[in-house]
Structure formats: C-alpha cells, structure tokens
PyMOL Python script that loads the backbone (N, CA, C, O; Angstrom):
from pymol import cmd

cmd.read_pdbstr("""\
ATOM      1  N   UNK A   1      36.605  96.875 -44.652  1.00  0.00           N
ATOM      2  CA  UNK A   1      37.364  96.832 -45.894  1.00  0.00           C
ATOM      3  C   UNK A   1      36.854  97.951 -46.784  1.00  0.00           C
ATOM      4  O   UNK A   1      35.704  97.911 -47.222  1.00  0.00           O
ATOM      5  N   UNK A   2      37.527  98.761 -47.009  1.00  0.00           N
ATOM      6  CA  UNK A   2      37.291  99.784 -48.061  1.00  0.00           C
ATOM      7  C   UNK A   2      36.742  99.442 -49.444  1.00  0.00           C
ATOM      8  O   UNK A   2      37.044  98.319 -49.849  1.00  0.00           O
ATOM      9  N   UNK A   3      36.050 100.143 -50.182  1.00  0.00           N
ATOM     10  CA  UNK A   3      35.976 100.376 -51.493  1.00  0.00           C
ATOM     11  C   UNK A   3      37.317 100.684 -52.539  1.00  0.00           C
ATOM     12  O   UNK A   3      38.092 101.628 -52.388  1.00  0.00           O
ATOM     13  N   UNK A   4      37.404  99.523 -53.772  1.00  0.00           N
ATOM     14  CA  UNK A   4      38.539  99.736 -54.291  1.00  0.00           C
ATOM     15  C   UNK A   4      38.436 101.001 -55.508  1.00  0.00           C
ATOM     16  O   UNK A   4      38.321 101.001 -56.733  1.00  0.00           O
ATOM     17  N   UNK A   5      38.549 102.108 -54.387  1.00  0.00           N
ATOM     18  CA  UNK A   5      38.455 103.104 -55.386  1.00  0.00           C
ATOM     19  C   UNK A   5      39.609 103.907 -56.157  1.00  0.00           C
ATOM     20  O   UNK A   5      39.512 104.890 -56.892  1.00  0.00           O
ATOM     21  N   UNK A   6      41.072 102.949 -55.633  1.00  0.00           N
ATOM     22  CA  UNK A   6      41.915 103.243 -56.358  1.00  0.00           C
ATOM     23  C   UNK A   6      42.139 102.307 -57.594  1.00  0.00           C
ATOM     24  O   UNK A   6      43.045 102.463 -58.412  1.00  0.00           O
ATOM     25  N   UNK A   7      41.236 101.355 -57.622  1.00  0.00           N
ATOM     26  CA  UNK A   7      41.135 100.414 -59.168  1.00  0.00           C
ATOM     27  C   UNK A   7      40.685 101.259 -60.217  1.00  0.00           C
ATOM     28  O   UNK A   7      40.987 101.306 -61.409  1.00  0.00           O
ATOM     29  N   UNK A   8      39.559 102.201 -59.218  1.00  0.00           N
ATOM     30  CA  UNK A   8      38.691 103.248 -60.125  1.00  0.00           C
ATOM     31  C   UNK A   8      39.286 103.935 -60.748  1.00  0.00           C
ATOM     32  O   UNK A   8      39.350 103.907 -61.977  1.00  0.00           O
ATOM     33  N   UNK A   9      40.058 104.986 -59.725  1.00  0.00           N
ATOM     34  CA  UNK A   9      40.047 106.820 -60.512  1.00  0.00           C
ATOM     35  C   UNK A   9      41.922 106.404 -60.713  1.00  0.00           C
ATOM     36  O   UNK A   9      42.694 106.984 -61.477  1.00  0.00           O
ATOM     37  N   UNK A  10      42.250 105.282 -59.798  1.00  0.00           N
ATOM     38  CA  UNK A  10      44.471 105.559 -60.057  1.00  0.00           C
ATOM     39  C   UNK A  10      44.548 105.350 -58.551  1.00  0.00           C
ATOM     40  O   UNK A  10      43.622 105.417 -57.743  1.00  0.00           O
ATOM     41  N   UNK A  11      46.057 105.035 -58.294  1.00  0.00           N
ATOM     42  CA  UNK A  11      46.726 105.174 -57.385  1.00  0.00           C
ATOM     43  C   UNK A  11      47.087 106.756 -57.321  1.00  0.00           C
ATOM     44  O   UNK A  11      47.968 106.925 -56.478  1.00  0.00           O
ATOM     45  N   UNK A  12      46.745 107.797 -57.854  1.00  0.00           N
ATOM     46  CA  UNK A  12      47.050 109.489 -58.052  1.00  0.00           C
ATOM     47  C   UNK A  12      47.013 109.840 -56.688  1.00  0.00           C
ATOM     48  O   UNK A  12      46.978 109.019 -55.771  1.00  0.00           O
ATOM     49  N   UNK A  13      47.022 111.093 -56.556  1.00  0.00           N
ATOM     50  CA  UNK A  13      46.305 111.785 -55.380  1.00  0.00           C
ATOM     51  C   UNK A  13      45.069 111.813 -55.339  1.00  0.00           C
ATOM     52  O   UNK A  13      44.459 112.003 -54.287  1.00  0.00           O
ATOM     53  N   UNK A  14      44.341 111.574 -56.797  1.00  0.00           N
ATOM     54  CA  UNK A  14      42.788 111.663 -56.291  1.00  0.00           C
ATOM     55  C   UNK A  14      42.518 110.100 -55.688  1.00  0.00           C
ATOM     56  O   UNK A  14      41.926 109.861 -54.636  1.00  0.00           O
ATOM     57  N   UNK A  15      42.949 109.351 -56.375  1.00  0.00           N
ATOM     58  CA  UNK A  15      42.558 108.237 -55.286  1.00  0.00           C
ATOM     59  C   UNK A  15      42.706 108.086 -53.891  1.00  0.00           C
ATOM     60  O   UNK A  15      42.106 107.354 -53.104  1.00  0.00           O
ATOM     61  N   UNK A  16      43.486 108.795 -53.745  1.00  0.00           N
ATOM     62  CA  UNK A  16      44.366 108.341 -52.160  1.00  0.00           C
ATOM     63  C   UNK A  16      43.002 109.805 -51.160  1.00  0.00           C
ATOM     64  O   UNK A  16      42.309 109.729 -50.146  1.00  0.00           O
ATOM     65  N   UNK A  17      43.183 110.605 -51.906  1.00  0.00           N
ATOM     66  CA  UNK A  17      42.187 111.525 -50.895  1.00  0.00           C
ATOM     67  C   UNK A  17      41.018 110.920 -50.918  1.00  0.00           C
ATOM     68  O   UNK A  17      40.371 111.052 -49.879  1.00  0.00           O
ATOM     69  N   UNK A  18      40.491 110.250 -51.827  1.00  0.00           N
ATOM     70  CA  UNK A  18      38.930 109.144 -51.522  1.00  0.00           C
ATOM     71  C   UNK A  18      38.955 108.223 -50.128  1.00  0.00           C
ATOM     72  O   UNK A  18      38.186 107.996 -49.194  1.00  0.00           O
ATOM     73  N   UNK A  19      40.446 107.786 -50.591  1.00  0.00           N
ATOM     74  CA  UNK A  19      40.500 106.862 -49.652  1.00  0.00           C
ATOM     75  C   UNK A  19      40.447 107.241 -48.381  1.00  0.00           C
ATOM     76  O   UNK A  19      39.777 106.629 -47.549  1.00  0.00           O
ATOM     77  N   UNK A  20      41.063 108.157 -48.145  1.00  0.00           N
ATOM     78  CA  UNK A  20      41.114 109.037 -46.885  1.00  0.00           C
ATOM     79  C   UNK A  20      40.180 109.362 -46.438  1.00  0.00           C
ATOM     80  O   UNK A  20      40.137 109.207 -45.218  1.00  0.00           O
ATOM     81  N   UNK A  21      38.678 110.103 -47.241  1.00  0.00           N
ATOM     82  CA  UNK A  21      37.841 110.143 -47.083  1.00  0.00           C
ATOM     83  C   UNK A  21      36.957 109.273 -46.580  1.00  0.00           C
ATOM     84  O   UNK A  21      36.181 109.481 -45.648  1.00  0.00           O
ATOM     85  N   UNK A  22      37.113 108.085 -47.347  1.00  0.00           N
ATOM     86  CA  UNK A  22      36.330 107.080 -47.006  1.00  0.00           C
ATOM     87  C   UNK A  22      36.721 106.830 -45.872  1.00  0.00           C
ATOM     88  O   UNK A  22      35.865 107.083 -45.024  1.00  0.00           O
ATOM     89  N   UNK A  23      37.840 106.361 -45.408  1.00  0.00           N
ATOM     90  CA  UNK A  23      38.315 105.754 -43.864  1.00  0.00           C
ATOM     91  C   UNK A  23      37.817 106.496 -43.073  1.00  0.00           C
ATOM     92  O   UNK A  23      37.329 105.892 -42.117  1.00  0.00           O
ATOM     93  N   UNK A  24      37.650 108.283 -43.017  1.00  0.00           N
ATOM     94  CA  UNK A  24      37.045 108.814 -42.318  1.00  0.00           C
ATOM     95  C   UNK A  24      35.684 108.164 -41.668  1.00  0.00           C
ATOM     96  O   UNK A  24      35.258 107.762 -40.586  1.00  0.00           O
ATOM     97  N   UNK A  25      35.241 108.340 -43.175  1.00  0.00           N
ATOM     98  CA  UNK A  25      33.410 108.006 -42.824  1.00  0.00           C
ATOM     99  C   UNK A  25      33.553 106.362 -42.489  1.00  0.00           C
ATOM    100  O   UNK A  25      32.472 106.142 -41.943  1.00  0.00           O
ATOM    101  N   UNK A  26      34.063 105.472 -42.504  1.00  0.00           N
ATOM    102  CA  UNK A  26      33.985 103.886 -42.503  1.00  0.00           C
ATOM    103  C   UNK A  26      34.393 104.378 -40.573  1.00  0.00           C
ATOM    104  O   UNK A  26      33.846 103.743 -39.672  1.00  0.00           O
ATOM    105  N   UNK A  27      35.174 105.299 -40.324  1.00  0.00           N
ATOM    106  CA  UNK A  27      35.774 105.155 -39.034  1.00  0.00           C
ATOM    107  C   UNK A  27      34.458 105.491 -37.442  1.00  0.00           C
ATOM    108  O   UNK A  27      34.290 105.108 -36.284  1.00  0.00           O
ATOM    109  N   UNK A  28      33.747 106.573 -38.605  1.00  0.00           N
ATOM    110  CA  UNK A  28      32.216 106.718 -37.704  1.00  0.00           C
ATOM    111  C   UNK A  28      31.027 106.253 -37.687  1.00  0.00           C
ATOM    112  O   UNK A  28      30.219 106.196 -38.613  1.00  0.00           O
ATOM    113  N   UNK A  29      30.903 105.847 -36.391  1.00  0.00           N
ATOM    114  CA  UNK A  29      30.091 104.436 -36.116  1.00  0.00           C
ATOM    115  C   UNK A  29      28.401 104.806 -36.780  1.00  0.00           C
ATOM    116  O   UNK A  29      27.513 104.028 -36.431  1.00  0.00           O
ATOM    117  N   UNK A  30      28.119 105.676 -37.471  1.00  0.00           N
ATOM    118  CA  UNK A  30      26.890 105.916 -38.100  1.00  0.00           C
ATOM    119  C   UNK A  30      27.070 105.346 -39.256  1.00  0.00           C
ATOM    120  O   UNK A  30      26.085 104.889 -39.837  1.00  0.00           O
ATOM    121  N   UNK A  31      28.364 105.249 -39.837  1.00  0.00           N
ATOM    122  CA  UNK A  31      28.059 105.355 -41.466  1.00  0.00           C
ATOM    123  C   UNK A  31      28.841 103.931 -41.869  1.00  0.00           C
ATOM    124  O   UNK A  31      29.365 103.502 -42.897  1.00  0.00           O
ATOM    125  N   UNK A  32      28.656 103.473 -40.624  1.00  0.00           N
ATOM    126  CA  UNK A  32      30.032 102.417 -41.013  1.00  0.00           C
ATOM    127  C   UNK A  32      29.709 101.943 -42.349  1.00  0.00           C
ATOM    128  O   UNK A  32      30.371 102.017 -43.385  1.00  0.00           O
ATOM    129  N   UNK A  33      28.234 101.299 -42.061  1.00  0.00           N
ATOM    130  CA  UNK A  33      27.698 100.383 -43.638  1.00  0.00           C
ATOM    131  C   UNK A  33      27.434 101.159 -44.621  1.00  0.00           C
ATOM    132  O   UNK A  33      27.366 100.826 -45.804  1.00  0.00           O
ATOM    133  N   UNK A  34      27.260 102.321 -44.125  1.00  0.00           N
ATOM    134  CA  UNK A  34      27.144 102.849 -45.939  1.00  0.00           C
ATOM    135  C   UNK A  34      28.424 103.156 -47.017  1.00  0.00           C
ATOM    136  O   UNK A  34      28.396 103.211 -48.246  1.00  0.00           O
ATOM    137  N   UNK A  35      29.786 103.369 -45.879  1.00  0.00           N
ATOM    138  CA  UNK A  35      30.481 103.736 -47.261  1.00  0.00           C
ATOM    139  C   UNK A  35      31.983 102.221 -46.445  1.00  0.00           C
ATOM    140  O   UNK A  35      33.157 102.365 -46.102  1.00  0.00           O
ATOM    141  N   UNK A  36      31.424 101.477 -46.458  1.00  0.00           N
ATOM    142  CA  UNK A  36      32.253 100.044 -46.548  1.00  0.00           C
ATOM    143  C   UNK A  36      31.316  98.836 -46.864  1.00  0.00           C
ATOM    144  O   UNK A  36      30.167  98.859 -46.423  1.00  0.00           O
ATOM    145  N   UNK A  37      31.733  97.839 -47.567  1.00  0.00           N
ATOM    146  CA  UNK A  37      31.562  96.846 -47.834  1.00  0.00           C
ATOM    147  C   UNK A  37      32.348  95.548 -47.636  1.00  0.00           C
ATOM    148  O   UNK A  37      33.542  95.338 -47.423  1.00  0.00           O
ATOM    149  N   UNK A  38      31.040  94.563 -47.807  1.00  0.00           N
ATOM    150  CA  UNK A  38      31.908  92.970 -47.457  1.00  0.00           C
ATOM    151  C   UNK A  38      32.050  92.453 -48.716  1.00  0.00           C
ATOM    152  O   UNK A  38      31.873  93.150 -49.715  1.00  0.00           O
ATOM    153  N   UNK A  39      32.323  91.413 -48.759  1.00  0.00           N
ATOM    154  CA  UNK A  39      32.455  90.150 -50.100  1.00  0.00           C
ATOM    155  C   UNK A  39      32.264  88.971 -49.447  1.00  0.00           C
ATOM    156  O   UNK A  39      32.868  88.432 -48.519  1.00  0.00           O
ATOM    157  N   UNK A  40      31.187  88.626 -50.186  1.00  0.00           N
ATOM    158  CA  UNK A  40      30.768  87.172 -49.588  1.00  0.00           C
ATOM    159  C   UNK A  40      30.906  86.063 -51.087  1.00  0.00           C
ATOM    160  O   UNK A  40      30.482  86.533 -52.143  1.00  0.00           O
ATOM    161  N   UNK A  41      31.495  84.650 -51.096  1.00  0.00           N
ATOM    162  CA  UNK A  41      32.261  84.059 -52.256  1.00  0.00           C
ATOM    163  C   UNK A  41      31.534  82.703 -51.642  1.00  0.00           C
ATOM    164  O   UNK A  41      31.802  82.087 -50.610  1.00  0.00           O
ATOM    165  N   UNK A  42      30.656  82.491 -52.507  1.00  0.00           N
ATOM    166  CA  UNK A  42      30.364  80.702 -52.572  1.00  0.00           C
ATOM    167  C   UNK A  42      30.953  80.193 -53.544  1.00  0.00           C
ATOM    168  O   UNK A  42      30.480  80.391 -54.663  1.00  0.00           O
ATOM    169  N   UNK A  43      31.992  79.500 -53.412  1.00  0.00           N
ATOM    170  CA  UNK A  43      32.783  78.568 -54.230  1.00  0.00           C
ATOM    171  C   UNK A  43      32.428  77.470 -54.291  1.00  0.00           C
ATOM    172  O   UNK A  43      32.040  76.931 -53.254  1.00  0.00           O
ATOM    173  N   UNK A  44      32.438  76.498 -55.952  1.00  0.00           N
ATOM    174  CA  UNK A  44      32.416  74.856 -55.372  1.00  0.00           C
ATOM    175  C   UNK A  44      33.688  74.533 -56.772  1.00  0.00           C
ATOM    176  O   UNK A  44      33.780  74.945 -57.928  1.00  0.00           O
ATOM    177  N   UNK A  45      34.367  73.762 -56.064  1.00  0.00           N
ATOM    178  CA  UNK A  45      35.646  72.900 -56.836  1.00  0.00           C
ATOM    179  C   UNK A  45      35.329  71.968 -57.985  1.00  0.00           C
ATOM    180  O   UNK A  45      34.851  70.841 -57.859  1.00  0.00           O
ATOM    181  N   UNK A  46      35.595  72.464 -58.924  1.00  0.00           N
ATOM    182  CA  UNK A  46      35.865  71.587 -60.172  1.00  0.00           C
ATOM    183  C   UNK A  46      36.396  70.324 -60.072  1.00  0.00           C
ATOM    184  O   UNK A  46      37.188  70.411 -59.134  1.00  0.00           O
ATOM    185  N   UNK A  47      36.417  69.254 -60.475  1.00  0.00           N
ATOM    186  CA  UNK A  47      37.247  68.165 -60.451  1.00  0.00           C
ATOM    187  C   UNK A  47      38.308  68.197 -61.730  1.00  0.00           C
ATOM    188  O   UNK A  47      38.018  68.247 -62.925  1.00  0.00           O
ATOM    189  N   UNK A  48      39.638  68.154 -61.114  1.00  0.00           N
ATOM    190  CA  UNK A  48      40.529  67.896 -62.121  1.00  0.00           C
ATOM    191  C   UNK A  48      41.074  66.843 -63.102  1.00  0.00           C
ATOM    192  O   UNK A  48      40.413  65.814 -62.960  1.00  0.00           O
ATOM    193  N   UNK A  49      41.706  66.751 -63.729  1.00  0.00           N
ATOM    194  CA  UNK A  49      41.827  65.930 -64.761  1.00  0.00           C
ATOM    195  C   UNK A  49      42.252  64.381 -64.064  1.00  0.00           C
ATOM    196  O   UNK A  49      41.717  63.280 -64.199  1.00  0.00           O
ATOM    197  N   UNK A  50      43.328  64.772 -63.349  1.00  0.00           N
ATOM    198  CA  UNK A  50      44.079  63.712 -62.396  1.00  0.00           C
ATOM    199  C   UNK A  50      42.991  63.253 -61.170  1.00  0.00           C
ATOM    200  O   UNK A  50      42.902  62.107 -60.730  1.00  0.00           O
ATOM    201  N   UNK A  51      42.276  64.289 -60.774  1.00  0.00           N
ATOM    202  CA  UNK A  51      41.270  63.654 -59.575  1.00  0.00           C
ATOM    203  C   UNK A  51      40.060  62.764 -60.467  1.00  0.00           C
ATOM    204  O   UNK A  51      39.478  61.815 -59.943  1.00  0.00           O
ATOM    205  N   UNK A  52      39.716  63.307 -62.172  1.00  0.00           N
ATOM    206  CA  UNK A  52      38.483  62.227 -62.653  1.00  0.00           C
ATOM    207  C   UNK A  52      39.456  60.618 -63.116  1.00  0.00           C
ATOM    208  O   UNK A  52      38.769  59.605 -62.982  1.00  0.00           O
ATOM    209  N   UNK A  53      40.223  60.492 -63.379  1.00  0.00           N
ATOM    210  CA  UNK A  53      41.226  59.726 -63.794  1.00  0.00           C
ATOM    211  C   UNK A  53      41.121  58.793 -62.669  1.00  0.00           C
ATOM    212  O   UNK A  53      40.739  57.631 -62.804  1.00  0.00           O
ATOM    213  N   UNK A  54      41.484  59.347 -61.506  1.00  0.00           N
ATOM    214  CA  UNK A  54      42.051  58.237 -60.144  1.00  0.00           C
ATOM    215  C   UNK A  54      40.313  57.446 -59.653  1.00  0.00           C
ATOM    216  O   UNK A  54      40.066  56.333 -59.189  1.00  0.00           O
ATOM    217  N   UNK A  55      39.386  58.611 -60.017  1.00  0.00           N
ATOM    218  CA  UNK A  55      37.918  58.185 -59.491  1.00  0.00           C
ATOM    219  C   UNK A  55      37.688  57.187 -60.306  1.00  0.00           C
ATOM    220  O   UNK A  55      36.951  56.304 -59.867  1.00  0.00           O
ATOM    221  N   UNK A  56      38.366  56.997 -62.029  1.00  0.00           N
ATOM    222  CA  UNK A  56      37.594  56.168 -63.053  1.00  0.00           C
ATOM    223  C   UNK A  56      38.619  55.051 -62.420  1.00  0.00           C
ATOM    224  O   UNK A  56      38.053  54.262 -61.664  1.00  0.00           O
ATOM    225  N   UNK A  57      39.682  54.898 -62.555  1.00  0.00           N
ATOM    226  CA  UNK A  57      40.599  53.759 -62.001  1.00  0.00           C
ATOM    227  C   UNK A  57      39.921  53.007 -60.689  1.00  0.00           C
ATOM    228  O   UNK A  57      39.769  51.791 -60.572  1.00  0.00           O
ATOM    229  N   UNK A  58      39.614  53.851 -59.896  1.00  0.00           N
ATOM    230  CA  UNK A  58      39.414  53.332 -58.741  1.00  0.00           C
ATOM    231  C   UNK A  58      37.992  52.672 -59.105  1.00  0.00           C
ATOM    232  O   UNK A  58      38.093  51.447 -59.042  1.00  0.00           O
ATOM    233  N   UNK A  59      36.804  53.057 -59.435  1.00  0.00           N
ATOM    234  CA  UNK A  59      35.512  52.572 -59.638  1.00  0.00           C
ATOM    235  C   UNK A  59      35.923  51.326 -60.406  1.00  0.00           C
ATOM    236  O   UNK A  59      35.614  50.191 -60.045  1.00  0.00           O
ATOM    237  N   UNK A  60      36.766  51.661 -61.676  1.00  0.00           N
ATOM    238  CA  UNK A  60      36.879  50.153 -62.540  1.00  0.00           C
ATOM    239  C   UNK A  60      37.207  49.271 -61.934  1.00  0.00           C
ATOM    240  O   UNK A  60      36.566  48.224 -62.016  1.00  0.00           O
ATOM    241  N   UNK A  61      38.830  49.417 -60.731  1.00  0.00           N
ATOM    242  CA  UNK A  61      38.835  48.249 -59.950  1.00  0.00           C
ATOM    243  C   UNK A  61      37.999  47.962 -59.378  1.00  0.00           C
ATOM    244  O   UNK A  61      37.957  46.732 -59.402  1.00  0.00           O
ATOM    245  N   UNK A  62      36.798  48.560 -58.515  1.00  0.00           N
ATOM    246  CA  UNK A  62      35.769  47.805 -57.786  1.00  0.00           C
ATOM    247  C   UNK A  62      34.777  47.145 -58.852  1.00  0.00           C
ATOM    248  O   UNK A  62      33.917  46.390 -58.398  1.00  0.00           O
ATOM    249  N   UNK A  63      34.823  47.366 -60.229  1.00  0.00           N
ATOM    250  CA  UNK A  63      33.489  46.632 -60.958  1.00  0.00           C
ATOM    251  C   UNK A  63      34.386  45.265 -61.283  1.00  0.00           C
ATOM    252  O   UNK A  63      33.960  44.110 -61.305  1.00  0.00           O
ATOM    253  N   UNK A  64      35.785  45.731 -61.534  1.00  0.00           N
ATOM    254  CA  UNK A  64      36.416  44.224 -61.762  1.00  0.00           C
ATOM    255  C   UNK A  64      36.209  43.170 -60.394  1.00  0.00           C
ATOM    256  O   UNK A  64      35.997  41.969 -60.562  1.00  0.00           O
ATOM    257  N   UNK A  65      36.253  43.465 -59.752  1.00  0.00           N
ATOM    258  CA  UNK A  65      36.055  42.655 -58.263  1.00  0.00           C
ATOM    259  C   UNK A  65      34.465  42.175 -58.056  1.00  0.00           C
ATOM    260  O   UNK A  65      34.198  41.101 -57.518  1.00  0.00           O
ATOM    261  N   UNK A  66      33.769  42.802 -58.391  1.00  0.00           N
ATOM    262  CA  UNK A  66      32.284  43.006 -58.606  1.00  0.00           C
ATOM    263  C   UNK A  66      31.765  41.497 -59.412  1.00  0.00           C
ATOM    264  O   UNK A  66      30.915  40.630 -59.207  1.00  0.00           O
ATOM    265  N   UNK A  67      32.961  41.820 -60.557  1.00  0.00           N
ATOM    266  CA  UNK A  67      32.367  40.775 -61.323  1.00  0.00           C
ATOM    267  C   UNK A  67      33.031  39.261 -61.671  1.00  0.00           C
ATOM    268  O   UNK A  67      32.652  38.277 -62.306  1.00  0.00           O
ATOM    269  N   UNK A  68      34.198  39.617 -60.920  1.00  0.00           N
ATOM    270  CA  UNK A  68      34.595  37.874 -60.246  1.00  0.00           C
ATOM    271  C   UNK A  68      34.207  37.544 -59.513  1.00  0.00           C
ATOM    272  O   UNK A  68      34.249  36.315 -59.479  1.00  0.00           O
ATOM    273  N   UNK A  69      33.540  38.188 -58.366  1.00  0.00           N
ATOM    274  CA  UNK A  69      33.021  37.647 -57.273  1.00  0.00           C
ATOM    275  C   UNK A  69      31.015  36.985 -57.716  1.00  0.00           C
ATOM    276  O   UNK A  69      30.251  36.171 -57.197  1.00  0.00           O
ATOM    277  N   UNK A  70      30.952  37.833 -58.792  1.00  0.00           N
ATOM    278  CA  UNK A  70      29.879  37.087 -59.222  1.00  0.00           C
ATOM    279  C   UNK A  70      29.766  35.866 -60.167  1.00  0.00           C
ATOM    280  O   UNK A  70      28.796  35.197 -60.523  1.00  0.00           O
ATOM    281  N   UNK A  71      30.830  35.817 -60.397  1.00  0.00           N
ATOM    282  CA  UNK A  71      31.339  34.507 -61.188  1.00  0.00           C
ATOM    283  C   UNK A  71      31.604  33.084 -60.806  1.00  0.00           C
ATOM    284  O   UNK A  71      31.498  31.995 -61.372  1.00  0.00           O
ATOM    285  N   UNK A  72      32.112  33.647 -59.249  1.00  0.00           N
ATOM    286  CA  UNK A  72      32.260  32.659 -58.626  1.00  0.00           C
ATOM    287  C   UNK A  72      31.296  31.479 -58.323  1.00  0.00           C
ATOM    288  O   UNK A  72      31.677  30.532 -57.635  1.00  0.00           O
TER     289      UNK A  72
END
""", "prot")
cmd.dss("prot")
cmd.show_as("cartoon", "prot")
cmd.util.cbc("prot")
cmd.orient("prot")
C-alpha cells in the first residue's frame, strides 16, 4: 500500500509522479519496506444507547425474578 502522498502535495502532476516513483521503489524487492507502509487498527466498540438500554432491561428482569424467588 502506498504512501498517501496525494493527500499531501494534490492529485496534480506532482503527486501522481511521487506516486509513480514510489511504486517504482515499493516494486524492488530491496526497498520494499522503506518506501511502503502498513496500518495496523486496534479497535474496541462502544456500547450504544439501544445496546445499554436492552442490557439494563434485561438485568432488571433477572433481579425481579431474583427477588420473588427469594420471597418465596
């Protein structure tokens, strides 16, 4: 994956000859890692409004059950 070096300088001609450039050098097996890069993304999911809602519903019904059955 290339460097977004047309975010950098433009979609112009100068970007596009970087790019060219670069693919060159990304294409020979010496330089692969120096002029390409990865992206590595550790994500973790928020809980949404509707997913804390259904968790509080659902827990309350089990404390209501919880506590008739201790009544009994």
């Amino acid at each position: 994956m290339p460097a977004p070096f047309p975010k950098v300088v433009g979609n112009g001609v100068l970007g596009k000859i970087i790019m060219a450039v670069n693919g060159f050098f990304v294409r020979l097996w010496g330089f692969r890692g120096l002029f390409s890069y990865q992206i590595y993304v550790r994500a973790q999911a928020h809980p949404t409004v509707p997913n804390l809602l259904e968790q509080t519903i659902s827990s309350s019904e089990k404390l209501r059950e919880e506590i008739k059955l201790q009544a009994v």
